[in-house]
C-alpha positions as CSV (number, residue, x, y, z in Angstrom):
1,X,0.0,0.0,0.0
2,X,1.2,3.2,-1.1
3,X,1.9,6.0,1.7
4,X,-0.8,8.9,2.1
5,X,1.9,11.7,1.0
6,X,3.0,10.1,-1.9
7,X,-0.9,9.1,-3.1
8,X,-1.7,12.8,-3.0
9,X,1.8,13.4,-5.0
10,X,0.2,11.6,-7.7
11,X,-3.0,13.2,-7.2
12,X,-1.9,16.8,-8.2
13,X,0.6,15.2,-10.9
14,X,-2.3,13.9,-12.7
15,X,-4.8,17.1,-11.8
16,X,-2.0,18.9,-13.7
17,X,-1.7,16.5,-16.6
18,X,-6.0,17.0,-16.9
19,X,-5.5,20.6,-16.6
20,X,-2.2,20.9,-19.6
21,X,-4.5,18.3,-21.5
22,X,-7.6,20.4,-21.2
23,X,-5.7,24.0,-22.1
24,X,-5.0,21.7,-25.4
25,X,-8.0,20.0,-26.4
26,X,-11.1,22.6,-25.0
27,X,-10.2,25.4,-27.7
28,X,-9.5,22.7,-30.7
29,X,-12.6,22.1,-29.6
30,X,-14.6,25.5,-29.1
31,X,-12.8,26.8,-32.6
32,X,-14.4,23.7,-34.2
33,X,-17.6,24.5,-33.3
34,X,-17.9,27.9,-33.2
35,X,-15.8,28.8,-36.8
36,X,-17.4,29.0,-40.3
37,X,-15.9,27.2,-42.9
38,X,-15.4,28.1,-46.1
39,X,-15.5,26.4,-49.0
40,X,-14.6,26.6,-53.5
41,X,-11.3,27.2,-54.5
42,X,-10.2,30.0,-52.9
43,X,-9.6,28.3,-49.6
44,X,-6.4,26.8,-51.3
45,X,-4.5,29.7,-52.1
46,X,-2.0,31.6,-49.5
47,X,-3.2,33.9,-47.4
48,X,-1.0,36.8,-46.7
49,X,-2.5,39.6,-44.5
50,X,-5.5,39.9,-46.5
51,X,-3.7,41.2,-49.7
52,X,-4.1,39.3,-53.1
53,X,-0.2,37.3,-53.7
54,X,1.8,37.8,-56.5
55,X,3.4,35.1,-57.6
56,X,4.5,31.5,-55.7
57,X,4.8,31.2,-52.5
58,X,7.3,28.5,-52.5
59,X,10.7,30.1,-52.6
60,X,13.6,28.3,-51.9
61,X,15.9,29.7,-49.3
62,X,19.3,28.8,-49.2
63,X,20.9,26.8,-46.7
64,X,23.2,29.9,-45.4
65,X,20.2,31.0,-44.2
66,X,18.9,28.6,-41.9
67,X,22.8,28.5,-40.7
68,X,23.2,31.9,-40.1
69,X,19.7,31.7,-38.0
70,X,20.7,28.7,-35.8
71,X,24.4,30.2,-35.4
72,X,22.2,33.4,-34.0
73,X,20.6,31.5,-31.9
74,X,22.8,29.8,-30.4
75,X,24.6,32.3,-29.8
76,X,21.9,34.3,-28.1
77,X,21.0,31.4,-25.6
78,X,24.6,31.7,-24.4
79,X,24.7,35.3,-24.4
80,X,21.9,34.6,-22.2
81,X,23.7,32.3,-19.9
82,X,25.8,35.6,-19.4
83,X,23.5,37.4,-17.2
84,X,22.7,34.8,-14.4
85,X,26.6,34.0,-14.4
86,X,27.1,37.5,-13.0
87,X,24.6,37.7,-10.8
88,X,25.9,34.7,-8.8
89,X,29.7,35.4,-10.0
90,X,31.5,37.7,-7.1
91,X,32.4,36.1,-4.2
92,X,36.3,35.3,-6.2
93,X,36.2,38.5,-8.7
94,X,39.4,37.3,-10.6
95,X,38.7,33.7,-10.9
96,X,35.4,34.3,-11.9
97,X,36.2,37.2,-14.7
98,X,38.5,35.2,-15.9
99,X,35.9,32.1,-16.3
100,X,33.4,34.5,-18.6
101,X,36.3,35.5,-20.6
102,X,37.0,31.8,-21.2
103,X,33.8,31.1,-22.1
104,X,33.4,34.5,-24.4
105,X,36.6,33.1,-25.7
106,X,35.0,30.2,-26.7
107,X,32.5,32.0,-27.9
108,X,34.1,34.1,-30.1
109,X,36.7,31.2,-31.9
110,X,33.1,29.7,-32.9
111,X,32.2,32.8,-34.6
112,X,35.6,32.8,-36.4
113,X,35.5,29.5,-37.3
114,X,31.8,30.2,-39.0
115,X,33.8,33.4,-40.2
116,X,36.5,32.1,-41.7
117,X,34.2,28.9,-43.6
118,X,32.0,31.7,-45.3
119,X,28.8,31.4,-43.5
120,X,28.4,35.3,-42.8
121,X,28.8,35.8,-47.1
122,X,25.2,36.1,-48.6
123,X,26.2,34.8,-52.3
124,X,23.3,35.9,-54.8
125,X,22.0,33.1,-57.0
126,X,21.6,33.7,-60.6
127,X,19.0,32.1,-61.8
């Protein structure tokens, strides 16, 4: 037999899974029932802020693209990182300065290695 505490430790667990579960399925649910749908051919065709498109809308993007966007992002989270680090940081000032310089040093070879491999160069396609 399980112990009182730990029954009432899987009580709330699973009143929380209900409640995330419910946040997710109730407005699936009210949007199904409460939206119009349309119908014909228009309802195939891109919608893009109400104006009329010109042209495709599948354009190929080049890989440097998605590159340089998870190269900024990454290096955003870790910029990130920077800001709790000296908040706790203080009690050894020298040991801990030089730790953030290690790891802006760090840091900063990655973005000379993406540098120096041509990431950063936008090269125009002629097509």
């Amino acid at each position: 037999m399980l112990p009182m505490q730990l029954k009432i430790d899987f009580l709330a667990v699973g009143l929380y899974l209900l409640a995330g579960i419910g946040f997710a399925v109730v407005p699936l649910i009210v949007s199904r029932l409460i939206v119009r749908r349309s119908r014909g051919a228009r309802r195939d065709e891109t919608y893009e802020s109400g104006m009329e498109t010109i042209g495709s809308a599948w354009i190929q993007f080049t890989v440097a693209y998605y590159i340089y966007a998870l190269i900024f992002l990454a290096f955003d989270v870790d910029v990130l990182y920077l800001f709790p680090v000296a908040l706790v940081y203080g009690k050894y000032g020298l040991r801990d300065l030089i730790e953030v310089m290690i790891f802006i040093g760090i840091l900063s070879l990655a973005i000379v290695y993406a540098w120096r491999k041509g990431v950063f160069e936008w090269k125009s396609r002629t097509e």
